[in-house]
Each structure stands twice: as structure tokens, then as C-alpha cells.
BARO-357634 format. One record per residue (C-alpha): residue number from 0; x, y, z; residue in one letter. Coordinates in nm, 2 decimals. Example, Ala and Ser with C-alpha at 12.3 -4.5 7.8 and 13.67 -1.06 7.14 Angstrom:
<sites>
k = 0 c1 = 1.23 c2 = -0.45 c3 = 0.78 r = a .
k = 1 c1 = 1.37 c2 = -0.11 c3 = 0.71 r = s .
</sites>
This chain:
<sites>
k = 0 c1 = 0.00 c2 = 0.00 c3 = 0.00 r = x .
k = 1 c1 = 0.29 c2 = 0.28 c3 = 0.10 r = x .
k = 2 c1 = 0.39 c2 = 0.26 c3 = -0.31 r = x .
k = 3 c1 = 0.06 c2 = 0.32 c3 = -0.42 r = x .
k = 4 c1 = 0.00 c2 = 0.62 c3 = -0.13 r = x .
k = 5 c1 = 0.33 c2 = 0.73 c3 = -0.21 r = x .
k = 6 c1 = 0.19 c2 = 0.81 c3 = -0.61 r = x .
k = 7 c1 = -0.13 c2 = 0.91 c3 = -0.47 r = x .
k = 8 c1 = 0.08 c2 = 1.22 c3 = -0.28 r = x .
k = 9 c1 = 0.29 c2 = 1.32 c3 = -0.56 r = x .
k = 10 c1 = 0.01 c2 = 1.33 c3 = -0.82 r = x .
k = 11 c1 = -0.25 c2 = 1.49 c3 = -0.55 r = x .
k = 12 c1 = 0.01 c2 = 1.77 c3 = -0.43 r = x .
k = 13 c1 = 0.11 c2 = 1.80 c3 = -0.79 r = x .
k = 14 c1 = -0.29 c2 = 1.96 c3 = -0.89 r = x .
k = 15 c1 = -0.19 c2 = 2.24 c3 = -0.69 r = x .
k = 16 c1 = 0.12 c2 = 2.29 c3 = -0.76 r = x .
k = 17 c1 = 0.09 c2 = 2.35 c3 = -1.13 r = x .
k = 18 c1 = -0.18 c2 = 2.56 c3 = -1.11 r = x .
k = 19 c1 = -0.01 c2 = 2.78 c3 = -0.87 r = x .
k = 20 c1 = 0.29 c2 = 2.80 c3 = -1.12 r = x .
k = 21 c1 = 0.06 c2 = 2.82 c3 = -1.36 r = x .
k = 22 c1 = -0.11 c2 = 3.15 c3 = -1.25 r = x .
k = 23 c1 = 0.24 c2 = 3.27 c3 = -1.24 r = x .
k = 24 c1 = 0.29 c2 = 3.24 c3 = -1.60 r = x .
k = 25 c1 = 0.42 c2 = 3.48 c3 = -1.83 r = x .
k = 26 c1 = 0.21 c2 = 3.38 c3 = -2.13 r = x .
k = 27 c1 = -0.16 c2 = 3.22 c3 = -2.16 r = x .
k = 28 c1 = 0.02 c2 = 2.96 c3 = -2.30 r = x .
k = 29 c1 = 0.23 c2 = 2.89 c3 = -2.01 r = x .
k = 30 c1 = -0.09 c2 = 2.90 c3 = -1.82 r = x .
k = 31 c1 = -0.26 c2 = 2.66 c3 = -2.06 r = x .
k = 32 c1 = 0.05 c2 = 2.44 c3 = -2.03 r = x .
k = 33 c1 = 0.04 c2 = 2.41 c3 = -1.67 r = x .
k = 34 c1 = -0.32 c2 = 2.41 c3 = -1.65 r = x .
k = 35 c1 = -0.29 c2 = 2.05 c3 = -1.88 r = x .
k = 36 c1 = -0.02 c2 = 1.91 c3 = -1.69 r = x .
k = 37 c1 = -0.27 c2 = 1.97 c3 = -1.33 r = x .
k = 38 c1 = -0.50 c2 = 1.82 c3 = -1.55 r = x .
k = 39 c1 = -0.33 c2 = 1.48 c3 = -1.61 r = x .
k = 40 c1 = -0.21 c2 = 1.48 c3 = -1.24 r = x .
k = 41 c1 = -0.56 c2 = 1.50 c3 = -1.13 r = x .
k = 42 c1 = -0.67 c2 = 1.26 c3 = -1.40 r = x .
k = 43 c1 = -0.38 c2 = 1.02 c3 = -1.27 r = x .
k = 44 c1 = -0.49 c2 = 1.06 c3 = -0.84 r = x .
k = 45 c1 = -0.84 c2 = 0.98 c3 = -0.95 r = x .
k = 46 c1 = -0.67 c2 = 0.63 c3 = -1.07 r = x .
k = 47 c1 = -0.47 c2 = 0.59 c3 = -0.76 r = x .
k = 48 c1 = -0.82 c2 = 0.62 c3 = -0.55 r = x .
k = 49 c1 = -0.99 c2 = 0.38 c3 = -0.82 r = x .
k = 50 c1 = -0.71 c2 = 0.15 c3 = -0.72 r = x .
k = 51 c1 = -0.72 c2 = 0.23 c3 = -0.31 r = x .
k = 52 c1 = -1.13 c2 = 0.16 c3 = -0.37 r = x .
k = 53 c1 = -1.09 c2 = -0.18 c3 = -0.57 r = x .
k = 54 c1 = -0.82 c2 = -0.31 c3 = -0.30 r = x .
k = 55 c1 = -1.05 c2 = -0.21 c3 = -0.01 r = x .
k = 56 c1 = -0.72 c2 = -0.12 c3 = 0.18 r = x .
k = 57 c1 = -0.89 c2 = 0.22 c3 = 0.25 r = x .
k = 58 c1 = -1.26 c2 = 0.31 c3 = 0.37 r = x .
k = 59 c1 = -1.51 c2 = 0.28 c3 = 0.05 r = x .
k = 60 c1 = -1.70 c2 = 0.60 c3 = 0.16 r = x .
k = 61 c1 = -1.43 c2 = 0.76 c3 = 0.21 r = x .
k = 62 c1 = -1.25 c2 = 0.70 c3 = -0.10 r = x .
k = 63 c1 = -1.61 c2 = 0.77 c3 = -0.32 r = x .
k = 64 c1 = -1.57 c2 = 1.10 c3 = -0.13 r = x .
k = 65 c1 = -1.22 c2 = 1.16 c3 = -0.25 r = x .
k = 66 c1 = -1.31 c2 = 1.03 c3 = -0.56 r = x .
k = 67 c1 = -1.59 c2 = 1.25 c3 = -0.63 r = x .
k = 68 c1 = -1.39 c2 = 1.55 c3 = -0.50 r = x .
k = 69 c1 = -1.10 c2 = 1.50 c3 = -0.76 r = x .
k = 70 c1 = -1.32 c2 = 1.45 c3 = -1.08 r = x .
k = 71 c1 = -1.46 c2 = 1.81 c3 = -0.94 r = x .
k = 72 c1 = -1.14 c2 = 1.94 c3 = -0.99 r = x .
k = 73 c1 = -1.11 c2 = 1.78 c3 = -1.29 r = x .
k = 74 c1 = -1.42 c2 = 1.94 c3 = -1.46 r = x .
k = 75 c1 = -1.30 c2 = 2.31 c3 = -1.32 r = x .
k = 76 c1 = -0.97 c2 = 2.24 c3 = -1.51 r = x .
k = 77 c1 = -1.11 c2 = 2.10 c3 = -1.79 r = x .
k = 78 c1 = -1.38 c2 = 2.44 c3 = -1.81 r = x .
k = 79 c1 = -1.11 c2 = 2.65 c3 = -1.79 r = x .
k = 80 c1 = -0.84 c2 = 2.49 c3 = -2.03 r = x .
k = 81 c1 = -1.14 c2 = 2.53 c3 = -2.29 r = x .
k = 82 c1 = -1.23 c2 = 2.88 c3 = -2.26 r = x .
k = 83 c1 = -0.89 c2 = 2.96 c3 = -2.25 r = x .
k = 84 c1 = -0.81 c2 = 2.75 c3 = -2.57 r = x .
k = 85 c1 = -1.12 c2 = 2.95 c3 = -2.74 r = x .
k = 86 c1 = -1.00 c2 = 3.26 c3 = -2.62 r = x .
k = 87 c1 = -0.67 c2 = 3.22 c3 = -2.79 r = x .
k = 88 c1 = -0.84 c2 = 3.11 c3 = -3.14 r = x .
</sites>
């Protein structure tokens, strides 16, 4: 369980980490590009619950809570990466 928890924190902490470098971009594409990659790291933490959920090493509820919280994320990421990618057309 500590490799799969150990993938869990990197590509959890990561979300937040590229959309904070992200807001300090110097171009919307730099923005967009960091945006993508939080995207994918969100994307990948949602599979490392899936996998926590399916093992039952973890509480179900708990995990569907998670779970549900991260494809939240996902859907604000994903809103935003397609206005911005209208916005630069």
C-alpha cells in the first residue's frame, strides 16, 4: 500500500502545484500548459483512489468521497483549459 499512497501524494500535491505555477505564467500559453499538466495529475490521483477503492485497503466512503472530489477538480480544469483555448483562437 505505501507505493501506491506514495503516487497518490505526488500526483495529488502536484494539482496544486501546477496551477499555482501556472497562475504565475508569463504567457496564456504557459498557463494553458500548466493548467494541462494539473490536468493529467488530477486525472492520474483519480486512478490511484480507483485502485485504493478496488483493494479495499482504505474506507469505500471515504474514498467515493475523495473520488468525487478529484473528478470536481477535474471538470473546473477542464472548463477552464477550454475557454482559455477558445480565447486564444
Amino acid at each position: 500500500m505505501y507505493p501506491l499512497s506514495t503516487q497518490l501524494l505526488k500526483s495529488g500535491t502536484s494539482i496544486g502545484a501546477n496551477i499555482e505555477e501556472g497562475l504565475a505564467g508569463y504567457s496564456d500559453r504557459d498557463l494553458m500548459s500548466k493548467f494541462g499538466i494539473a490536468l493529467k495529475e488530477a486525472r492520474e490521483a483519480k486512478y490511484w483512489l480507483r485502485l485504493f477503492r478496488e483493494t479495499l485497503t482504505l474506507n469505500e466512503q471515504e474514498v467515493n468521497e475523495l473520488i468525487y472530489l478529484v473528478t470536481e477538480i477535474i471538470k473546473i480544469v477542464t472548463a477552464i483549459l477550454k475557454t482559455m483555448k477558445q480565447r486564444a483562437k
